[in-house]
N, C-alpha and C positions, 0 to 999 in steps of 0.2 A: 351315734345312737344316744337317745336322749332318755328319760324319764319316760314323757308323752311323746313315745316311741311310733304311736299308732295313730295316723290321723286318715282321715276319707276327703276325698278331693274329686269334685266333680269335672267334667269336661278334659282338657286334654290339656296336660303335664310333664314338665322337664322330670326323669327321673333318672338320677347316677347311679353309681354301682352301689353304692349303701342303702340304696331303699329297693323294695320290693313291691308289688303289684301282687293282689290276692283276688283272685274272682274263683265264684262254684263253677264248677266244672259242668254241672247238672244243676239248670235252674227249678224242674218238675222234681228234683232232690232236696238241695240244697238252695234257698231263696239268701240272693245277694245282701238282702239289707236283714237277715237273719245273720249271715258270716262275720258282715260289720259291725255288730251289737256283740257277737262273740268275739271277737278281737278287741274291740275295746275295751269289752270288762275282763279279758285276758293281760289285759295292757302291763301289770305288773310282770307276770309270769314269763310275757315274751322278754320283757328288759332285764329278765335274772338271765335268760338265756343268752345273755351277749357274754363277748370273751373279747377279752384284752385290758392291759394298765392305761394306758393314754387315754387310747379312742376305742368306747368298747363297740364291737362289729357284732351284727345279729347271726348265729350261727344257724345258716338254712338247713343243717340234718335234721338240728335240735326243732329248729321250728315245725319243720316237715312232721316230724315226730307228735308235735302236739294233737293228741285228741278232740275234733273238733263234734260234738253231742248235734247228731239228727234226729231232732224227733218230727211227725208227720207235720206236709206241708202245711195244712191247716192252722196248727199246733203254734209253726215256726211265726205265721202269719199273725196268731193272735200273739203274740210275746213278742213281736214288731211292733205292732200297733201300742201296746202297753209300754212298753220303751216310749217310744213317740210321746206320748201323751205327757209322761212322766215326764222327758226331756222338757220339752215344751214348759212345764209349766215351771220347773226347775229354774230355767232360763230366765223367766217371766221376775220369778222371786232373786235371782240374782242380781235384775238388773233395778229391780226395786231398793234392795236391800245398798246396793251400790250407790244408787241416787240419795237414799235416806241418809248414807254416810259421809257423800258429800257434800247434804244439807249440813248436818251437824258438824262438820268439819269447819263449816265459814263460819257458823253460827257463833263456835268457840273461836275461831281468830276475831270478828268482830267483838266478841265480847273482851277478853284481850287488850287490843286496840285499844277500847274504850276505857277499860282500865286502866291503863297509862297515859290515855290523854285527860284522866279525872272526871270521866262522864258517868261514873257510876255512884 
């Protein structure tokens, strides 16, 4: 069990005995990509729930036990959607921010470089 304990994975998957599988029971209740948003920003709360020194294991009472907030389909559906967007743009600026610090990263070994071979 890890940190980033909690991941979503599409299509079909090897899964051992340390991981678990979480779907709504009642999708006219509880909307699937509403569960996944709440487990993820649970993600902290499930990794205090593990037990063990080594290797710590997710303890399924405890988990069983977490309170998981229904509020109407509708509801679920627009706080999906706002998640989404939010991710998305999130993403967007990561990978910008990423690129811009790879720029500056060569920019300073060039420069560097250049100062030890006297070109500056």
């Amino acid at each position: 069990m890890s940190e980033e304990c909690v991941r979503r994975v599409e299509g079909r998957f090897f899964l051992n005995d340390s991981g678990l599988s979480v779907q709504s029971r009642d999708l006219t209740v509880l909307a699937q990509d509403f569960l996944d948003w709440f487990l993820f920003a649970s993600q902290e709360t499930i990794f205090a729930l593990g037990t063990g020194a080594a290797q710590k294991n997710l303890s399924v009472p405890k988990f069983r036990a977490l309170g998981v907030p229904i509020p109407p389909l509708d509801e679920q559906e627009q706080i999906v959607a706002l998640l989404d967007e939010v991710s998305a743009v999130s993403a967007e600026a990561l990978e910008l921010a990423g690129s811009r610090l790879e720029a500056a990263s060569a920019l300073r070994q060039s420069i560097l470089e250049a100062a030890f071979r006297g070109e500056l």
